[in-house]
N, C-alpha and C positions, 0 to 999 in steps of 0.2 A: 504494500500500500504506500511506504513511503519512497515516494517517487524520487528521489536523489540519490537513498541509500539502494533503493531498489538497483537502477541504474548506474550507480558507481560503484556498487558490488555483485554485479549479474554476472559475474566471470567467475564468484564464489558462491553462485547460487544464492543472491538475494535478490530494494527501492524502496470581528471577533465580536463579536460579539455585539457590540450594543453601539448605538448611536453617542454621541459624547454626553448629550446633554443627558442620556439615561443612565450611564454608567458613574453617576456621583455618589450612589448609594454604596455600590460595590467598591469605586477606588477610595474612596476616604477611608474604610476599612484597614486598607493597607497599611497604616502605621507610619509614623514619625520617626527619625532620630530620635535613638533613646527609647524607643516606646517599646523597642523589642530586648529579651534575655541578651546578653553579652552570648556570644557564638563559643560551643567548647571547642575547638582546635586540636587536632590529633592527626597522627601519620595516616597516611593515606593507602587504602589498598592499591594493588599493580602494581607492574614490573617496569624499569625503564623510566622510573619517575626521578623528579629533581628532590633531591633529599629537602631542599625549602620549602616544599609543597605540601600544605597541609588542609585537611578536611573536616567537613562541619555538616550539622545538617540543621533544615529551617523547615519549622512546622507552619501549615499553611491550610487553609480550610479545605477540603474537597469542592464544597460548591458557595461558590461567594457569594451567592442571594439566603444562605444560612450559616452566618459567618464565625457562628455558636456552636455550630453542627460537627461530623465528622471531619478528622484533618489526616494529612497525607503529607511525607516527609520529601523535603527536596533536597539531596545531596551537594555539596560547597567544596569548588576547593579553590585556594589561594596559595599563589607566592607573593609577597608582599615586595613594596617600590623598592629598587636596589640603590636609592639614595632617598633619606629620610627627609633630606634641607628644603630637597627639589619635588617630593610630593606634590599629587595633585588631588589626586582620587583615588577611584577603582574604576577598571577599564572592563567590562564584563564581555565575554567572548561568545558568541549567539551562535550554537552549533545549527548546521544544514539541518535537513530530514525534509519532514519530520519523523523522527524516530532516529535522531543524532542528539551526542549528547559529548560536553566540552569539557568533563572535568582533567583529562590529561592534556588539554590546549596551555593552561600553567608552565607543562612542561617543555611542550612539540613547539606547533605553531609561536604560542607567545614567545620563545626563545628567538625567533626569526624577527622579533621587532626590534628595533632599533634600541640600540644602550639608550637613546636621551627619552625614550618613550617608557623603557621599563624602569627611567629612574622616576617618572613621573607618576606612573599607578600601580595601585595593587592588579595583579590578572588574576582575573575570577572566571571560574569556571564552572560548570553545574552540569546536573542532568535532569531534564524538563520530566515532568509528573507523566506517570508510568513508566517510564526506562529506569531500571535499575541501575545503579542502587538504591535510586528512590523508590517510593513505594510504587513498585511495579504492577505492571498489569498483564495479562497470557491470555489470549483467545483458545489457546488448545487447538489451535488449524490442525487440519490433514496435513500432515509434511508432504504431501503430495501438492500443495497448493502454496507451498512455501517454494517451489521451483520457479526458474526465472522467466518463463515464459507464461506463468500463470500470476503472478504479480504484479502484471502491467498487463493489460489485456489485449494481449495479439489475438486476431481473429482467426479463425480458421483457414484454410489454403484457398476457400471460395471465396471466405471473409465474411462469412456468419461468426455472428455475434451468441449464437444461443450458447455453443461452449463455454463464453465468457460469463455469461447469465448465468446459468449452474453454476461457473465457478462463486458469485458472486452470493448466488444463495446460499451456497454451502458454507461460506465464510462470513455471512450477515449470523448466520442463525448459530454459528459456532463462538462469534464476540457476543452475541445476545444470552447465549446460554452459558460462558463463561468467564466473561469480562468483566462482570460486576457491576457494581453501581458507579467504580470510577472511571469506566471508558466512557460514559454518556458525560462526566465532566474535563475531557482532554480536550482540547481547545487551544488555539491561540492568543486568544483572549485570554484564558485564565493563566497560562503561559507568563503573556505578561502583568497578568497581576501578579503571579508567582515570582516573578522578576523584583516586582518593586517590595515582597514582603522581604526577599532578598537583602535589595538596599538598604531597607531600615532596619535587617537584623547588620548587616554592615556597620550601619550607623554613619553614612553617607546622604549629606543630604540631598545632592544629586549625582547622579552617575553616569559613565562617559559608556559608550559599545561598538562593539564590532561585527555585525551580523554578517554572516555569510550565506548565500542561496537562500533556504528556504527563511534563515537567520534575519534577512530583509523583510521581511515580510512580520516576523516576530519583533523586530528592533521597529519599525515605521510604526504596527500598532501600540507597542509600548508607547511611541513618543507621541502618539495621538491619545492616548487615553490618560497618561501620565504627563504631559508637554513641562511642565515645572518643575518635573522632579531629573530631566535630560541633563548636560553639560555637552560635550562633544558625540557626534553619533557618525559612523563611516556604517554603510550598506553596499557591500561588496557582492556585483553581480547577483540581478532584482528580480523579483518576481513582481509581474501584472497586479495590484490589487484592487481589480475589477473587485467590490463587494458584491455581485449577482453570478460571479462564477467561481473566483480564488481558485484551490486546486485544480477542479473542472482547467479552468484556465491553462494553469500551467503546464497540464497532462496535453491540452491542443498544443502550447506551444511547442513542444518535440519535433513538431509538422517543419515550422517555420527554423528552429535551430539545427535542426540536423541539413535543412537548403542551405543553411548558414556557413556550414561548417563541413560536408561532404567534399567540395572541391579542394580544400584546402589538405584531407588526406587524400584525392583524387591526385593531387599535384605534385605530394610526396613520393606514390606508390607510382607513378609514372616517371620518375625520375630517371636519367641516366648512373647508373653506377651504383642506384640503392641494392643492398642485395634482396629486398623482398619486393623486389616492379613486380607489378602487377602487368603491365601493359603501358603500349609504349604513349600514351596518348589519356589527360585525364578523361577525356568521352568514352576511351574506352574501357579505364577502373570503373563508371556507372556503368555502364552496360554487361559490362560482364559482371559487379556484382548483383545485378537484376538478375541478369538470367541466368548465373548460380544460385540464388536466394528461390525461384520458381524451379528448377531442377530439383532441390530437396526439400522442397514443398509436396514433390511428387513424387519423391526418392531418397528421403530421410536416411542418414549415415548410422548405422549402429554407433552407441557412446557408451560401452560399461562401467560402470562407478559414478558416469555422471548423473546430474537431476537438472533437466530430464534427459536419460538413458538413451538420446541420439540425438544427434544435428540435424534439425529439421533446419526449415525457412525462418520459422522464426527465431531460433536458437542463434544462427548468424544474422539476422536482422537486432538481435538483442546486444550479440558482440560486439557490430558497428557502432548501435548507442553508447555501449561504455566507452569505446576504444575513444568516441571524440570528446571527452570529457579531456582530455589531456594530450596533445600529442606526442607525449612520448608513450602513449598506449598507442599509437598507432600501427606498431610492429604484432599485438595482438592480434588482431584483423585481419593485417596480413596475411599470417602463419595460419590462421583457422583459414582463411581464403585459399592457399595454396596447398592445405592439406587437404580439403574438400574438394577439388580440384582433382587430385590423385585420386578420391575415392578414398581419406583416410582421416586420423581425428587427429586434432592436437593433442595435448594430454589433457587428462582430466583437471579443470581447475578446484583448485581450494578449497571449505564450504568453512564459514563457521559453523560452532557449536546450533544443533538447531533451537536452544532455550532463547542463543542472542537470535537466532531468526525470526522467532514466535516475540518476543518481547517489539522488535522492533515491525515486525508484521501489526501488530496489536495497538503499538502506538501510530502508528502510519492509520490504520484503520478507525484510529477516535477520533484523530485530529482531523483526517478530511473529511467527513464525514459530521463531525458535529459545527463545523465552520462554515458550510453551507448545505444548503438544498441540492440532492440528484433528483433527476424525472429516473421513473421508474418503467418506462416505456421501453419494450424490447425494439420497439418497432422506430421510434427514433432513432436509439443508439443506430441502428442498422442501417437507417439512413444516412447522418452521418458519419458513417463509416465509409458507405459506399462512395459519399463522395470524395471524400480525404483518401479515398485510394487510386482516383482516378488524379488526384490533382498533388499527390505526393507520393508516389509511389516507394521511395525507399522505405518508409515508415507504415505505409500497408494498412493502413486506418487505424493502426491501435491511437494513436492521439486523441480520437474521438469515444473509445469503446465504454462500455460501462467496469465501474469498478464496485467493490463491497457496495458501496453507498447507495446503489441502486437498487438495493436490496431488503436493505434496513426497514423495519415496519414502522420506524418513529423520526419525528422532525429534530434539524437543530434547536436547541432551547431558544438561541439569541441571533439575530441578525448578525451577517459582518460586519466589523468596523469599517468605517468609510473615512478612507487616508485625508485630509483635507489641508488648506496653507495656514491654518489656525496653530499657532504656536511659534513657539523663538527660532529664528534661522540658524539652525546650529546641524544642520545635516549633509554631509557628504558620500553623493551616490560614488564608485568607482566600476566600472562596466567595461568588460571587454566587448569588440566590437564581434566578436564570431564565437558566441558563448551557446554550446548545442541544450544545455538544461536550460539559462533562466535566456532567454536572447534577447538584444540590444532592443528590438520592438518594445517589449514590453517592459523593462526599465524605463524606456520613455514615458511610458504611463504611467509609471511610478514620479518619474520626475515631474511632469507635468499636474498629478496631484499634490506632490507636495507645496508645487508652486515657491514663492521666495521664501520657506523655509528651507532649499536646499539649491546646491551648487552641481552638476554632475561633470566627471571626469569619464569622458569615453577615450577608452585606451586600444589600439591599433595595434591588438593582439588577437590571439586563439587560444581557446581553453576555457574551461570553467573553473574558477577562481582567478579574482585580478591580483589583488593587492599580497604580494612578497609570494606569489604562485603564476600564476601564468600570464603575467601583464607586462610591464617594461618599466624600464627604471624611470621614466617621466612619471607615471601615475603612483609607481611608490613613492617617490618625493613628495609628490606631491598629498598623500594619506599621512606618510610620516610630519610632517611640518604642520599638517591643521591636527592630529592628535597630540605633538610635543608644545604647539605654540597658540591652538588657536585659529593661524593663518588661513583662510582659505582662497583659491582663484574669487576676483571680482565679479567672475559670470563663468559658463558654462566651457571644460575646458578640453580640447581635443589630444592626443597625446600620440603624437603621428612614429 
C-alpha cells in the first residue's frame, strides 16, 4: 500500500484531515512548552547507530476528537547540536512512505548535512503511529498479497482490473478484521499532530523539518495546521496535494514520472561502451522493452524463491519502476532485461522479514485510505485503466487501478487538509526536475498552493530524492544556507 516503500523496495519484495478553521479543537490539544513530562533518554535499539543517539518515547492520544481516550506511543530519537553556543532548534527528519519511519536518519542521512547545520539543531527522528517501535499495527495479509506485483495494482495481461479487486477485498477485510481500532486513526493528519505533541514533549517552541517524498506532504500539513508552531521547513521532492484525491493522486502520477524519466535510462542503456546496451538507439530501449514486457505477459519466466515465483510482464514493469528511483539502479533493469532476453532470471532479490512487510503493508493501508475517499466502482477503475494504457503504455494502467481502499466498507472520518498561503513564509520546496515517484508536475501544485509562503528550487537532475541524494551541488547550497542561516532565493530558483 505504501506506494514509495512499495516501489523503492519491489526488488525485495515490497511500497488530513480537517479544514483549518475546524481543527482548533484538536490542535490546541497539543501542548505547550513545558506542558509535557521531560522525555527519559536511553540507548537506542539497532545496529550501525551513532553511539550519541539516543531514544524516547511520546504518549499521544489514539484519536484527537477524545483526547482523554486511549493513547498510543511514538518512538524518539535524537542526536543533539554538535555545538551548544550555535544552537538553534530541532530539525525533525519526515520519513517517505507512508509506512517509513526516520528514527536511524540521526544516524545515516543527518550525518550527510553539513557540520554548520548539525551544529545548529538537534536531528530528531521518529516513527509515525503504527510502525514499530511505536505502537504498531498488522493487518495479518496473505503473504501472498505482500508480493510486489500485488501491492500496487498491475492489471492483468488484458488489463482487467477484477484480479486487483479481489486483491483488494481480501486485504480491506483482513485490516478490518485485524487492524484494530488504531488503523481507522493512521492518518496524516494525526501524523502531524503527532508531530507537534513531539515538539512540546521536546520543549521547542517551534521547530525546523525536513520532509522527504511522501514526508512533503506530512511537513506542508503540519505547517498548515500548526503554521506558529514552524521555524524553517525544506520539502524535498513533493507530492500533489490535490485535497479531492492525495494518494489517489500520487499513485496517477507514476503515469506522468516514469515519461519523465524513461528516456533518461533509454539514453544510458543505449550508450556506446556501457556494458549493459541495450540497443543501439534510445527508440529502440522502448521498444524493445514493450515488447519484452508483452512477451512475458504471455510467457512468464519460471522464478524459484522469488515472490512472485516468475517474471511475468508485470514483474519487469515493476523492476523498471524501482530501477528509476535512482540511476544508479539503472544496471538492475538492465540485467533482468538481458537475462529475460536469454530466457533466464537474474537472481532472486532480497525480501525483508515479512512482520516488516505486514507492519508497513498495514500502515501504507490506514494512511491512504483514511486520508481520502476511493469510489468503489469496479467499472470505473477499469475505465481508467483502459485509458492510461493506451496513453502510457510502459506503466500499463496500474496508475489508475484500485487499491485496498476500494474496498473498505467505511468512510474517512475527516476531510483532507487543504494546503493554502495562510501562514509565515518560511518554506523551501527542492525538486528534481525528472523525479519518476513524486514528478516536477505536481510539486508545482504544491508550490503554487503554498503560494508566498514558499520559495521552490527546481534542480536539473534525475532521481528521487534532491537535496545531499540525487540533485546537484547548486540546490544543496542552496537547502544548506536557508537551514544554517535563514537565507532563502528572492523568488523561484532554477538550478541548471
Amino acid at each position: 500500500m505504501n506506494l514509495k516503500q512499495i516501489t523503492r523496495h519491489a526488488s525485495v519484495a515490497a511500497a488530513s484531515a480537517v479544514l483549518f478553521s475546524l481543527v482548533v479543537p484538536l490542535t490546541a490539544s497539543a501542548g505547550t512548552p513545558g506542558s509535557a513530562e521531560p522525555l527519559a533518554w536511553s540507548t537506542c535499539r539497532g545496529e550501525g547507530l551513532d553511539p550519541r543517539q539516543r531514544c524516547a518515547t511520546v504518549e499521544v492520544p489514539m484519536d484527537y476528537s477524545d483526547p482523554d481516550g486511549r493513547t498510543v506511543e511514538i518512538a524518539v530519537s535524537r542526536i543533539p547540536s554538535e555545538k551548544p553556543s550555535a544552537r538553534r532548534g530541532a530539525l525533525l527528519l519526515i520519513p517517505g512512505g507512508p509506512g517509513g519511519d526516520s528514527l536511524s536518519d540521526p544516524s545515516g542521512k543527518g550525518q550527510k548535512l553539513p557540520q554548520r547545520v548539525r551544529d545548529a539543531y538537534d536531528l530528531i527522528g521518529f516513527a509515525p503511529r503504527g510502525m514499530a517501535p511505536s505502537t504498531a499495527v498488522d493487518c495479518k495479509l496473505d503473504p501472498a498479497d505482500l508480493s510486489r506485483t500485488k501491492l500496487l495494482p498491475w492489471p492483468a495481461p488484458d488489463g482487467s482490473v477484477a484480479g486487483n479487486m479481489a486483491t483488494a477485498r481480501r486485504m480491506a477485510e483482513a485490516c478490518g478484521r485485524n487492524g484494530g481500532e488504531l488503523i481507522r486513526h493512521i492518518s496524516t493528519a494525526n501524523e502531524a499532530r503527532d508531530l507537534d505533541r513531539v515538539r512540546a514533549a521536546l520543549g521547542e517552541r517551534k521547530i525546523s523539518a525536513w520532509g522527504v517524498s511522501y514526508g512533503t506532504y506530512v511537513g506542508a500539513v503540519y505547517s498548515q495546521l500548526f503554521p506558529h508552531r514552524t521555524d524553517r521547513i525544506v520539502l524535498d521532492s513533493n507530492n500533489d496535494p490535490d485535497p479531492t484525491r492525495v494518494t489517489r493522486g500520487w499513485l496517477a502520477a507514476f503515469e506522468r514520472g516514469v515519461e519523465d524519466n524513461f528516456p533518461e535510462f533509454a539514453a544510458w542503456a543505449s550508450r556506446p561502451g556501457n556494458p549493459y546496451r541495450l540497443a543501439p538507439t534510445a527508440a529502440g530501449v522502448r521498444s524493445g522493452f514493450l515488447r519484452l514486457a508483452a512477451r512475458l505477459d504471455r510467457d512468464p519466466l519460471p522464478w524459484p524463491g522469488a515472490e512472485p515465483d516468475r517474471l511475468d510482464g508485470n514483474v519487469l514493469r515493476q523492476t523498471m519502476l524501482t530501477s528509476l528511483y535512482d540511476p544508479d539502479d539503472y544496471p538492475v533493469l538492465a540485467r533482468t532485461i538481458l537475462a529475460a532476453r536469454k530466457g533466464t532470471v537474474p537472481p532472486v532479490p532480497q525480501s525483508p522479514p515479512e512482520s516488516v512487510l505486514q507492519n508497513v503493508a498495514a500502515v501504507g493501508v490506514g494512511t491512504i485510505c483514511n486520508d481520502v475517499d476511493w469510489p468503489d466502482s469496479a467499472a470505473a477503475y477499469q475505465k481508467d485503466v483502459d485509458v492510461s494504457r493506451v496513453a502510457f503504455p510502459l506503466t500499463a494502467g496500474m496508475p489508475r487501478g484500485p487499491m485496498a481502499c476500494a474496498a473498505l466498507p467505511y468512510e474517512p472520518r475527516e476531510p483532507a487538509v487543504r494546503i493554502t498561503d495562510r501562514g509565515p513564509s518560511n518554506v523551501l520546496l527542492v525538486q528534481n526536475e525528472r523525479d519518476v515517484a513524486t514528478p516536477l508536475s505536481g510539486a508545482l501544485r504544491l508550490r503554487r498552493a503554498l503560494g508566498d509562503r514558499a520559495v521552490m528550487v527546481t534542480v536539473n537532475s534525475t532521481g528521487h530524492d534532491a537535496y545531499l541524494a540525487n540533485g546537484n551541488a547548486c540546490g544543496d547550497r542552496t537547502v544548506s544556507r536557508f537551514l544554517a542561516t535563514g537565507e532563502r532565493p528572492g523568488s523561484d530558483l532554477y538550478c541548471a
